[in-house]
TORPADREN-467224 format. One line per 4 residues: for each residue x, y, z of N, C-alpha, C, O. Coordinates in steps of 0.2 Angstrom, whole numbers, padded with zeros to 4 digits, always signed. Atoms other than C-alpha are relative to their C-alpha. Example, Ala and Ser with C-alpha at 12.3 -4.5 7.8 and 13.67 -1.06 7.14 Angstrom:
% TORPADREN-467224
+0004:-0006:+0000:+0062:-0022:+0039:+0004:+0006:+0000:+0009:+0005:+0003  -0004:-0006:-0001:+0068:-0005:+0036:-0004:+0005:+0003:-0001:+0011:+0004
END
This chain:
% TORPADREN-467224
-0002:+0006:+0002:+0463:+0562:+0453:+0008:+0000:-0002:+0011:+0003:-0006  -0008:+0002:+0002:+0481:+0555:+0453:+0002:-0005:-0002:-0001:-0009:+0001  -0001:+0008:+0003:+0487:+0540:+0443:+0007:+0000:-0001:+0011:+0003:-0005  -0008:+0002:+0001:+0504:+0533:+0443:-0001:-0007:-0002:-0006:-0010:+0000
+0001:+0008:+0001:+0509:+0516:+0435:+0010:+0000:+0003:+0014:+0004:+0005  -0005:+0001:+0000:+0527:+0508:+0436:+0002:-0005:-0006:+0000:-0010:-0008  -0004:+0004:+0005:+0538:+0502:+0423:+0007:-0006:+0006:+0010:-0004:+0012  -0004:+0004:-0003:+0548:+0487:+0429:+0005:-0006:-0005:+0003:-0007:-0011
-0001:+0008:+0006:+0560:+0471:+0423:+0001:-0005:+0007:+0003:-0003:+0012  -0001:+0005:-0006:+0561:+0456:+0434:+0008:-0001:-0002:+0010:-0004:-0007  -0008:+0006:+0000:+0581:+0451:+0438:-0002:-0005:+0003:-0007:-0007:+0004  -0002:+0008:-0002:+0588:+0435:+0442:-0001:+0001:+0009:-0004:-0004:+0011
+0003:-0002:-0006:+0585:+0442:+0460:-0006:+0004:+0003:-0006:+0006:+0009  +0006:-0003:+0000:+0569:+0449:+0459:-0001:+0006:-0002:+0003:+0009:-0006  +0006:-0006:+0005:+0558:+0464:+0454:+0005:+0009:+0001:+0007:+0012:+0005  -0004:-0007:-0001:+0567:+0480:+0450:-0003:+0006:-0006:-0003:+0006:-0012
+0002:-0006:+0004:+0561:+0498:+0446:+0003:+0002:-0009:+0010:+0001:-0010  -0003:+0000:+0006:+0566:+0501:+0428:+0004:+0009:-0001:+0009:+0011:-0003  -0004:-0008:-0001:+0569:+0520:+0431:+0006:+0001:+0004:+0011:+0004:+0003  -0006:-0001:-0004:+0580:+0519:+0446:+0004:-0006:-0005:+0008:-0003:-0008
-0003:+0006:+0002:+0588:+0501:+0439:+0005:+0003:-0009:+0010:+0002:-0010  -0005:+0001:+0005:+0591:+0506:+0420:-0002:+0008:-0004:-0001:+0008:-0010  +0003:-0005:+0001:+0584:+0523:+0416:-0007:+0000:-0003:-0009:-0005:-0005  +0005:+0001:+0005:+0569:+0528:+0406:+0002:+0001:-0007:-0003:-0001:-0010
-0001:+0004:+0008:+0576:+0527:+0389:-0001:-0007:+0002:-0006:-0010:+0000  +0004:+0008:+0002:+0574:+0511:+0391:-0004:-0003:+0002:-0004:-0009:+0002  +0005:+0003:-0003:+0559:+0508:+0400:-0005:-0002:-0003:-0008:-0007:-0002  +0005:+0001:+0005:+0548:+0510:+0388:+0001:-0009:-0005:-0004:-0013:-0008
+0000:+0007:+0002:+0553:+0492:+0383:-0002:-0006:+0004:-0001:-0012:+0003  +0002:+0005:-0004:+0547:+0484:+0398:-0008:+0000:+0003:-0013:+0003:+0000  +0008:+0001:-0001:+0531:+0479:+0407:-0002:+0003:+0003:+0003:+0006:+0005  +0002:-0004:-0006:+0520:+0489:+0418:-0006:-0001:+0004:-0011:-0001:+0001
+0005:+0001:-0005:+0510:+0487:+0432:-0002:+0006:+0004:+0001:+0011:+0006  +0003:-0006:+0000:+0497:+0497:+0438:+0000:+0002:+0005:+0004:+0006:+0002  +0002:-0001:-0007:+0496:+0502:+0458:-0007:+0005:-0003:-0008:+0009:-0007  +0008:-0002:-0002:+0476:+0507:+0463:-0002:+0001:+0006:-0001:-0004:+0010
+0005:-0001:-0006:+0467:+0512:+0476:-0008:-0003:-0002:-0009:-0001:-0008  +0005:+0003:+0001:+0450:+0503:+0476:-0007:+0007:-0001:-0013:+0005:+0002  +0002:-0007:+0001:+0442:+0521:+0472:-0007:+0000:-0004:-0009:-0005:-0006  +0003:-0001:+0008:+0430:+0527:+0459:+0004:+0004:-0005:+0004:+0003:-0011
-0006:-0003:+0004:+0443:+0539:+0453:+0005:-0002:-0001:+0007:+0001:-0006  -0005:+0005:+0001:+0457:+0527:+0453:-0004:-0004:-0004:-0001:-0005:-0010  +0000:+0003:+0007:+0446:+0517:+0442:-0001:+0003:-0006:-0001:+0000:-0012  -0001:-0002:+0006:+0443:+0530:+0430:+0006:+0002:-0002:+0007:+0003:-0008
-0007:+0001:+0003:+0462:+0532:+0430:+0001:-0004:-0002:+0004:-0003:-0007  -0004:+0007:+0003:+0465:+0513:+0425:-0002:+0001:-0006:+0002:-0001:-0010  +0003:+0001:+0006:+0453:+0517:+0410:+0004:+0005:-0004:+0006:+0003:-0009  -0003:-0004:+0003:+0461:+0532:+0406:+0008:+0000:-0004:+0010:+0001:-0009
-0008:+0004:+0001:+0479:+0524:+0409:+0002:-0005:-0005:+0007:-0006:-0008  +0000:+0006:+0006:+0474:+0510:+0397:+0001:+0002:-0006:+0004:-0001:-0010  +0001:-0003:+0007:+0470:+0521:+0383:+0007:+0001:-0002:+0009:-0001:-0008  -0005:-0003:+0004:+0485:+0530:+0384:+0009:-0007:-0001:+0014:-0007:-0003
-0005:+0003:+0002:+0496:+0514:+0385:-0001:-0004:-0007:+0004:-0006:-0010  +0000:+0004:+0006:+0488:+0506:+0370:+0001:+0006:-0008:+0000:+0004:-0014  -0001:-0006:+0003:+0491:+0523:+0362:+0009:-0001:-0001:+0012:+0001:-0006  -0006:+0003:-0001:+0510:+0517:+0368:+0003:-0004:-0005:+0008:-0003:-0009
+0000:+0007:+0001:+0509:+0502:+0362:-0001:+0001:-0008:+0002:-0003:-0011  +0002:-0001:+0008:+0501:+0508:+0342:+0006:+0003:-0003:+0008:+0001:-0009  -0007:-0004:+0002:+0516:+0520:+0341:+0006:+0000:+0002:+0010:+0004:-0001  -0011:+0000:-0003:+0533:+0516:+0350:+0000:-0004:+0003:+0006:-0003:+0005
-0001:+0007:-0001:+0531:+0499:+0357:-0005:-0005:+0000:-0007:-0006:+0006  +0004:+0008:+0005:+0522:+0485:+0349:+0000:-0005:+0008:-0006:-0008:+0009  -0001:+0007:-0004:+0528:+0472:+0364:-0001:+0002:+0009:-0001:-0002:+0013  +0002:-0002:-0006:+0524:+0485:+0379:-0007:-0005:+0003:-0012:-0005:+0000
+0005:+0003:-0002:+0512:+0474:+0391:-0003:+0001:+0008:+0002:+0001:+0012  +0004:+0000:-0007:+0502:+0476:+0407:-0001:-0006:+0001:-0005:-0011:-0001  -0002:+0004:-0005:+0508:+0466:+0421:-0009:-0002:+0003:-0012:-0007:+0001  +0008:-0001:-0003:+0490:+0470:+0431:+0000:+0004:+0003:+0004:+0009:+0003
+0005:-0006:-0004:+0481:+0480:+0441:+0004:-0002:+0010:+0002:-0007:+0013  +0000:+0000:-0005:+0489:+0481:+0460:-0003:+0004:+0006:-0001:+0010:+0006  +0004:-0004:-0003:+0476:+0486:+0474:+0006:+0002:+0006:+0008:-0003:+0010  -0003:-0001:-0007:+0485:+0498:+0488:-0006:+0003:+0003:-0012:+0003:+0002
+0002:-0003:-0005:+0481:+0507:+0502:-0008:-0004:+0001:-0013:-0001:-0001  +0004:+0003:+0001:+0468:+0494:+0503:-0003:-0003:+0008:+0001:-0005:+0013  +0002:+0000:-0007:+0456:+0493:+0518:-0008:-0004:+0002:-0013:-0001:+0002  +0005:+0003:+0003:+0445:+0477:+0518:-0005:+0000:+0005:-0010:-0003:+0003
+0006:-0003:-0005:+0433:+0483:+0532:-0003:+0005:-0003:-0005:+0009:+0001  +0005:-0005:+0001:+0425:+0496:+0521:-0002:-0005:-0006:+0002:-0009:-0009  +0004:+0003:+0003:+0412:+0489:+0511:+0000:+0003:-0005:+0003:+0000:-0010  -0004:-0004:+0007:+0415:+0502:+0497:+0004:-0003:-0003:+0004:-0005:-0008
-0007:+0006:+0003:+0433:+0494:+0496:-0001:-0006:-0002:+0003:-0010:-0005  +0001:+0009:+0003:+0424:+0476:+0493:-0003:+0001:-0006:-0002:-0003:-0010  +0003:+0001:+0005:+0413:+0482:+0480:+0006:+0003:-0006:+0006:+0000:-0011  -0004:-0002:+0003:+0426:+0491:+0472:+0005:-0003:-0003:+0008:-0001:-0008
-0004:+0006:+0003:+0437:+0477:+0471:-0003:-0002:-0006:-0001:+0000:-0012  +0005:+0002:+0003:+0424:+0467:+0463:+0000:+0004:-0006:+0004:+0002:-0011  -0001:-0003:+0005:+0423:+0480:+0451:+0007:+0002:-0006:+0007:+0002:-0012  -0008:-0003:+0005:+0441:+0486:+0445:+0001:-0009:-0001:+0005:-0009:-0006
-0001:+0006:+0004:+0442:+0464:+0442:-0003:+0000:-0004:+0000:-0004:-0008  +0005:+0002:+0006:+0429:+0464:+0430:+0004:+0006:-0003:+0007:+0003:-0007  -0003:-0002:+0005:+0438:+0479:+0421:+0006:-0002:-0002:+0007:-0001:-0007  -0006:+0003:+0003:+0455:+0471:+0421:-0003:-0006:-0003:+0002:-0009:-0006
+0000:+0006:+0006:+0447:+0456:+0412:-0002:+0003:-0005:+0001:+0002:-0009  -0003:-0003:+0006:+0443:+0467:+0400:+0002:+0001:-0003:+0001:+0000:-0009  -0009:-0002:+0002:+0459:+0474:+0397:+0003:-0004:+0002:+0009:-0003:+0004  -0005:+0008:+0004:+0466:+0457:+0395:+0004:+0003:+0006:+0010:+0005:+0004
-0007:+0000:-0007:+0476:+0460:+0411:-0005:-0003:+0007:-0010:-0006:+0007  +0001:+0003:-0009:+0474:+0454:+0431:-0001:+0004:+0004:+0002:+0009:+0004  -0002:-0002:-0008:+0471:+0460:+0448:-0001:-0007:+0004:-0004:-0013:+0004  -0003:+0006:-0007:+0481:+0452:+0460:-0003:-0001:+0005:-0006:+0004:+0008
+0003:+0002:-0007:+0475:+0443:+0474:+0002:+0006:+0004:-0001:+0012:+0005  -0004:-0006:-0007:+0489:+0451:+0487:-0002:+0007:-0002:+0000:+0011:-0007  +0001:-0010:-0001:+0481:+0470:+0491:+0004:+0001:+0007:+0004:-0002:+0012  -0003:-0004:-0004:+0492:+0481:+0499:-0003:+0003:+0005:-0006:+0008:+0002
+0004:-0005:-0005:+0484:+0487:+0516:+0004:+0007:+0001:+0010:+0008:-0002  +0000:-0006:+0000:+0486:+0504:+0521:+0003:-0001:+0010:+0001:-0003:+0016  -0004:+0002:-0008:+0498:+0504:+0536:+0006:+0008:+0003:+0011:+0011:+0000  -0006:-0007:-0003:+0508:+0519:+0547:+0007:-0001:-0001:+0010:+0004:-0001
-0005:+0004:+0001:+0523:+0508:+0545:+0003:+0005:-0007:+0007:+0009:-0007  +0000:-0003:+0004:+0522:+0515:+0528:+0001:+0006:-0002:+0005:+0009:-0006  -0001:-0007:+0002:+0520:+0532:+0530:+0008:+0002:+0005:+0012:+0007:+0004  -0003:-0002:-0006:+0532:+0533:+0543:+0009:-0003:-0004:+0013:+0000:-0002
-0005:+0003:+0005:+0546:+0524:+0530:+0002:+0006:-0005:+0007:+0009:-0005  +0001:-0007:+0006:+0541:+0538:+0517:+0004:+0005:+0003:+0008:+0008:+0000  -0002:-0005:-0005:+0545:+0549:+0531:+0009:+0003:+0001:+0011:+0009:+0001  -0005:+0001:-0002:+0562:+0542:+0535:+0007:+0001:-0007:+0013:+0002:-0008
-0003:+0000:+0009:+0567:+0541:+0515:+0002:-0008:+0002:+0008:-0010:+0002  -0004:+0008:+0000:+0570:+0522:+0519:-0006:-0003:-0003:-0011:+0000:-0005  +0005:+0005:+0004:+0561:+0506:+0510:-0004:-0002:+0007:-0004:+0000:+0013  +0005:+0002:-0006:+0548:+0498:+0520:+0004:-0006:+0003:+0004:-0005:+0009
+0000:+0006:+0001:+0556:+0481:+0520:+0007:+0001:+0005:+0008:-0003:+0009  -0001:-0003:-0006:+0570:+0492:+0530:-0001:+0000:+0006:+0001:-0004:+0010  +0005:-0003:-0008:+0560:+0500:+0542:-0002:-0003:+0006:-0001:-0002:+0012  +0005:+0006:-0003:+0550:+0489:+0548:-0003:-0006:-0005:-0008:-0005:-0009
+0000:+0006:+0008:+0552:+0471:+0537:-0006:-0002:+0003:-0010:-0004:-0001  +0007:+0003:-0005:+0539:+0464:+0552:-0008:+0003:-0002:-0013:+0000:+0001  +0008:-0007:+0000:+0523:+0479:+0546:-0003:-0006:-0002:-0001:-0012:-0001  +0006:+0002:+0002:+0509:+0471:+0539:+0001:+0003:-0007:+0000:-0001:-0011
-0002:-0004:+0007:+0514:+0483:+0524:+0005:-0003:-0004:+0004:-0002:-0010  -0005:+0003:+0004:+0530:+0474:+0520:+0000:-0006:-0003:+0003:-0008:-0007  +0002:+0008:+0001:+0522:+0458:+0523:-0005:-0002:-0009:-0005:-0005:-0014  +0004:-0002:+0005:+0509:+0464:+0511:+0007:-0002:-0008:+0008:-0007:-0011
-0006:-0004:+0005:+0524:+0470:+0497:+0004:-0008:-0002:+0005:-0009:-0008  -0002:+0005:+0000:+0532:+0452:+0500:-0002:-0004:-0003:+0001:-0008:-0007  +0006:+0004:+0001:+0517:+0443:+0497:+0000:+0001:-0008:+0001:-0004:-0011  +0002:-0002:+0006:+0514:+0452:+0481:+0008:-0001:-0005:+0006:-0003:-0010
-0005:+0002:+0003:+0532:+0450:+0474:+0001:-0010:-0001:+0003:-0013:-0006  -0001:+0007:+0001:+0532:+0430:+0478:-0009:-0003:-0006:-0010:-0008:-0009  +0007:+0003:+0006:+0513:+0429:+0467:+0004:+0003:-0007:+0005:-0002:-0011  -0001:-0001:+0005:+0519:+0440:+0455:+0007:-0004:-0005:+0008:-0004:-0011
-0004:+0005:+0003:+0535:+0428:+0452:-0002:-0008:-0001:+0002:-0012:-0003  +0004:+0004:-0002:+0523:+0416:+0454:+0003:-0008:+0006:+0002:-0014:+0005  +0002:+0005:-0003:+0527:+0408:+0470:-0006:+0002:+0006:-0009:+0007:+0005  +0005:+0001:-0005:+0516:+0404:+0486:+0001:+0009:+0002:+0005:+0013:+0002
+0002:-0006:-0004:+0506:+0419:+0495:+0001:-0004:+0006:-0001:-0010:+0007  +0000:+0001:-0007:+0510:+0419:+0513:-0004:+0002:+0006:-0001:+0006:+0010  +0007:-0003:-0004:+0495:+0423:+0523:+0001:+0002:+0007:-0004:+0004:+0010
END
């Protein structure tokens, strides 16, 4: 089981990592968003993730909030990945947070970026992976998804 979250702050020019952008001293005062795999182990990490943010949140930042839930490597011809969605939605209403529409499909573009040490948006901005990345940056600033 691996769980990673992202601390972030939105600029005036959009979304920016809070560790690369302003270090982690100060991250802790910003929002974060979850990235998931539509898994069963990835959602006992949200559950687990949750605790320990509201564990955060009790003792050294009061105003820390979860952004939502974003599904990657996301692959909507398995049937498991559909029920699993379904699932990890009903636990982000729980936890008074979201999953977002835009999921990140799981694309070679991707790995292949990873590969290169380059961004995706780089490599190949045409992927279906970047378009994805796109997509999920114009919802979560809340403009139009672009299908």
């Amino acid at each position: 089981f691996f769980c990673f979250f992202f601390f972030f702050f939105q600029a005036e020019d959009g979304i920016r990592d809070a560790q690369e952008s302003r270090g982690l001293g100060d991250v802790y005062k910003r929002q974060v968003l979850i990235p998931s795999q539509a898994d069963i182990y990835s959602l006992q990490g949200i559950s687990q993730l949750y605790n320990t943010i509201n564990t955060v949140k009790q003792y050294c930042n009061k105003d820390l909030t979860v952004k939502g839930i974003l599904l990657t490597r996301y692959n909507k011809r398995s049937v498991l990945t559909r029920d699993m969605t379904e699932t990890i939605d009903n636990v982000a209403k729980k936890l008074n947070t979201k999953l977002y529409k835009t999921k990140i499909r799981e694309g070679i573009a991707l790995k292949e970026s990873q590969l290169k040490r380059e961004n995706i948006f780089n490599y190949d901005p045409k992927s279906k992976v970047a378009i994805d990345y796109d997509n999920f940056i114009n919802e979560f600033i809340g403009g139009k998804i672009n299908e």
